[in-house]
N, C-alpha and C positions, 0 to 999 in steps of 0.2 A: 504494500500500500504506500508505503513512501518513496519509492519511485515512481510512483503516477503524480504525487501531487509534489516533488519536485521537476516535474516534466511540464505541467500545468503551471507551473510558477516561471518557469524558462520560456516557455512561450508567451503568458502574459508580457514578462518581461521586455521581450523581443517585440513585441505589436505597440507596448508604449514606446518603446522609442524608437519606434518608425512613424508613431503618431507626433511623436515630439518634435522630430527633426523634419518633419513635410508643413507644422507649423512655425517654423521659421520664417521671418517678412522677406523680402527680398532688401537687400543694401539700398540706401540713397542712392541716385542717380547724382552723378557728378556735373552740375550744373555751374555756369560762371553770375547766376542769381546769389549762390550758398558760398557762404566764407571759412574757410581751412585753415587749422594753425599751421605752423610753420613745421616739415616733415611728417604732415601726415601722411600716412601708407595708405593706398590701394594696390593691392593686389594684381600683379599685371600692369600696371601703368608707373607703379613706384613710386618716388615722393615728392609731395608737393613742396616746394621752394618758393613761401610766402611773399618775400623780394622781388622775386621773378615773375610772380603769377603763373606757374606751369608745374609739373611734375617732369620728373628726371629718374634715372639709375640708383643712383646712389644718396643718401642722405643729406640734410644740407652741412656743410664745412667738415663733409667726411674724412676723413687722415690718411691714408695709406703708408705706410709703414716705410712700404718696397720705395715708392716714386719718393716719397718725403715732399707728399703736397698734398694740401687741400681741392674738394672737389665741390663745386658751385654750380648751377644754373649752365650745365653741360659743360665744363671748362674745370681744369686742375689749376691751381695756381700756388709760390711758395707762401702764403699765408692766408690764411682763413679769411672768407667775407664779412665783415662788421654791417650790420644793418637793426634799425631801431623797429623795420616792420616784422613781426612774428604772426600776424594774422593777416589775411587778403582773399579777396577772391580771384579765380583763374580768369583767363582769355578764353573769351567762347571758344576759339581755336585749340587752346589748350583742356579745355572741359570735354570740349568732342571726343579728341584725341583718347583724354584718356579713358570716357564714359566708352569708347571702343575697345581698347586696349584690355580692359580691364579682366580676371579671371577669376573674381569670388562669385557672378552672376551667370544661370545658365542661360542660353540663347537659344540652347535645340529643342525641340517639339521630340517627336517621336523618333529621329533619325533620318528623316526625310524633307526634303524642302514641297514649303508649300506651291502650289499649283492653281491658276486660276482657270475656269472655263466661263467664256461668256456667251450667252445666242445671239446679243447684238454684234452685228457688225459695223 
């Protein structure tokens, strides 16, 4: 008997969190309406660099050890960028970019792209 009703307990188990994780919202949309502090991360697009209004590779005034340079607004340089803005919003250009780029959100349906058919010509 108590392996039946640890077997009923593993599968409950199992159905909450498939209920749990399909309620999930889906992420903000990266829009140049909404304001980002300074390195925030998306997923796929990488960090936004408040300064610049754009996301980039690497973090903002990241170090590398190897080169012994700072990395900025796509660009290394021998010292750190100094900037008083820490919050900003993107360039629509840069919002598209990365609302495209991005890889925490899914984009496919069933595996198939859709298809239209229409009777008018």
């Amino acid at each position: 008997m108590k392996r039946s009703s640890s077997v009923r307990l593993l599968l409950a188990g199992g159905v909450a969190a498939g209920t749990l994780t399909a309620c999930n919202p889906r992420p903000a949309r990266i829009s140049p309406e909404s304001v980002y502090p300074n390195d925030y991360q998306v997923p796929g697009a990488g960090y936004y660099h408040a300064p610049f209004h754009a996301f980039y590779p690497q973090p903002y005034n990241f170090y590398d050890a190897a080169r012994q340079q700072y990395y900025y607004a796509g660009q290394w340089a021998a010292t750190p960028h100094r900037s008083v803005i820490n919050l900003s919003a993107p360039t629509p250009a840069a919002a598209s970019a990365a609302e495209s780029a991005r890889t925490d959100v899914s984009r496919g349906g069933f595996g198939r792209t859709g298809t239209s058919h229409s009777i008018w010509s």
